[in-house]
N, C-alpha and C positions, 0 to 999 in steps of 0.2 A: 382330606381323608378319601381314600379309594374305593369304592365297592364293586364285589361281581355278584349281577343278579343270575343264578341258574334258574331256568323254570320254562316249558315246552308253552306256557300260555300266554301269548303275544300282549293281548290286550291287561295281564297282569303286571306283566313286567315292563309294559308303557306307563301304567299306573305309578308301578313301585319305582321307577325311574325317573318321574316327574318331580314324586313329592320327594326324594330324595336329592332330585338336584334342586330342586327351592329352596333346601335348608342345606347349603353347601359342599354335598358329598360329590367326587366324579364318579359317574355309575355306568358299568360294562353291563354290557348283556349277555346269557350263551345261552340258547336251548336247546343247547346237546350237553353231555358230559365230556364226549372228547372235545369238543370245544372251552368248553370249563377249560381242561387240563393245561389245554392248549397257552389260552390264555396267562390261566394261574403260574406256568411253567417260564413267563417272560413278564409279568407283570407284578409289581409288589404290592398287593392286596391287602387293606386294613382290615377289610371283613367280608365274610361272603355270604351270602343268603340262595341256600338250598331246597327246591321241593326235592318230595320223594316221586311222584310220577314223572318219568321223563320219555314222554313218548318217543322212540325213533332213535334212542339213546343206545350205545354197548353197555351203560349199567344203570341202577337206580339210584336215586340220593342219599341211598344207606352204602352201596359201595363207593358211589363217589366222596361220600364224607371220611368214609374208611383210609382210602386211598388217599388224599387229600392230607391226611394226617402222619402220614408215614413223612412225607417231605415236609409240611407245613404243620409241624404241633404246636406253636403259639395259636396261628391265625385264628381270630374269632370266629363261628358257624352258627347262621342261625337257620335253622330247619323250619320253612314254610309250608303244611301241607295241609290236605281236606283228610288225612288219615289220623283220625284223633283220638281212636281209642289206646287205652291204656299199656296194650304188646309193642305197636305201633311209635306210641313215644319213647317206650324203653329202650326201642332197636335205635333210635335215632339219638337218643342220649348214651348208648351204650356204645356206638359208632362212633362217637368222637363232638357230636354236635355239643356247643354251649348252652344253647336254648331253643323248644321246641313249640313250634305256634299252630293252633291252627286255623284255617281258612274259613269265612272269610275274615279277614281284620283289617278291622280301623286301618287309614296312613297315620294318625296322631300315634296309636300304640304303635305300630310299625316302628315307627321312629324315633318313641321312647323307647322301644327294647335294643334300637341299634346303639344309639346314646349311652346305657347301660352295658352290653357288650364291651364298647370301646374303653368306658370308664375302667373294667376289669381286666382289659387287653393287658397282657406281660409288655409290650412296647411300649404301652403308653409310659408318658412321662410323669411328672408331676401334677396333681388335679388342677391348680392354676399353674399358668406358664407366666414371667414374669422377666421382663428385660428392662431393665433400668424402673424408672417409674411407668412403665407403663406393663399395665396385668390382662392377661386372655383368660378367662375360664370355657372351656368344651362344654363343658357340663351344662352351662345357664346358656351359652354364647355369647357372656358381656365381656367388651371390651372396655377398661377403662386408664386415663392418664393422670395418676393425683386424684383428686376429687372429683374429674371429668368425663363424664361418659362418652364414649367415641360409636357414634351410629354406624355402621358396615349392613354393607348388601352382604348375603348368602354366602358370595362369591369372596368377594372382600375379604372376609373372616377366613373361609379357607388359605387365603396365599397370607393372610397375615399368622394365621395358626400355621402352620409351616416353616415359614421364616422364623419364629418364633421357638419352634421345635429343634431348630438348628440355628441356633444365635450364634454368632460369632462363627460362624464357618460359612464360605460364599456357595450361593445356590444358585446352579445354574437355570436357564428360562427353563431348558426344556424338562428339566428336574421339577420343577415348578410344574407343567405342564403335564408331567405324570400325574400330579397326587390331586392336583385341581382341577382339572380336564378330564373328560370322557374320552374314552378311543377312537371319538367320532372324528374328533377337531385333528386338520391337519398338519399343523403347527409350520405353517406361512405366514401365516398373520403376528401381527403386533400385540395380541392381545395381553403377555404379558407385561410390556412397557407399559402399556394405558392402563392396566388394573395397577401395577405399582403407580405410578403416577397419580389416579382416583385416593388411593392408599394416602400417599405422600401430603396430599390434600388435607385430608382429614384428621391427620395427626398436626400435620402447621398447626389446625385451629387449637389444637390442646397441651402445645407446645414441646411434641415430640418428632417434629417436620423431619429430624435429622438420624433416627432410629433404623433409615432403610438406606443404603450407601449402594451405590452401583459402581463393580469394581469392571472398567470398562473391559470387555471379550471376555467375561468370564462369567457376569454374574450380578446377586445382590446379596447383602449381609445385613445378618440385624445386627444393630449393635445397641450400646447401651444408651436410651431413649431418655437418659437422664433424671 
């Protein structure tokens, strides 16, 4: 899952960026709105998390959510701000935002309410994702194969919740590399062969080794894990 963090304060959005990629999300940052745009404009976004002050900005969090909606009406929004009186929330649920928080907050609710978000997401799929015998839920993060629970880093569960999202149709790395990856990474490296391979590992042990297929120059596919 993708995220863009908008928000002009550095040290919040290193915060909201940390504990977001801990728990598997790739996470952008913009602290502009035309940067926002910029991005949202070439990137496919699962969700995005909006303040309303945006210092040094062309608009506010309330236009830019406005705006944002005209092209992107599924995309989930969650509106982070220190402006919490009751006008305040209404312009920002009345703009188009899903849900409106405010500052400061927990990382644990932070990322319960993105969780939540996604759960309601129009894109999202099925609440468990399930490919042969082996089942993903988003929701808890358990992976399991039969009666066997299958432990995943952060990371891990992203490219397997993904591949899993698109079963049986080949993914390519750097497709992979969009939904699992920050914008930081410069995608030279191997690091999707070694996460699928970690992957490949972990399922041998629960007897779904064979679930992740590499269809050579093109890609990987899930198939049916049995």
């Amino acid at each position: 899952m993708r995220v863009l963090v908008v928000d002009d304060e550095p040290r919040l959005t290193s915060i909201m960026e940390r504990s977001l990629g801990e728990s598997g999300y790739a996470v952008d940052v913009a602290h502009t709105s035309d940067v926002a745009l910029e991005r949202i404009a070439v990137e496919p976004y699962d969700l995005l998390i909006l303040d309303v002050m945006l210092a040094g900005s062309p608009m506010d969090g309330y236009a830019l959510c406005t705006e944002i909606r005209r092209t992107h009406p599924d995309v989930p929004i969650l509106m982070l701000t220190a402006l919490g009186a009751v006008p305040n929330r209404v312009s920002g649920l009345d703009g188009g935002a899903d849900d409106y928080v405010v500052k400061p907050i927990h990382a644990l609710e932070l990322l319960a309410r993105v969780r939540a978000l996604l759960r309601r997401a129009p894109r999202a799929d099925a609440p468990v994702l399930r490919v042969g015998a082996l089942s993903l839920d988003p929701a808890s993060r358990q992976v399991t194969c039969g009666p066997h629970e299958v432990d995943l880093t952060a990371k891990e569960f992203a490219v397997l919740e993904y591949l899993m999202r698109n079963a049986g149709r080949v993914v390519s790395a750097s497709e992979l590399i969009d939904h699992a990856w920050d914008a930081n990474y410069d995608g030279y490296s191997n690091v999707v062969q070694t996460y699928i391979r970690y992957l490949r590992r972990k399922l041998e042990e629960v007897g779904a080794g064979d679930a992740i297929t590499t269809r050579r120059g093109a890609g990987y596919v899930m198939e049916d894990a049995g």
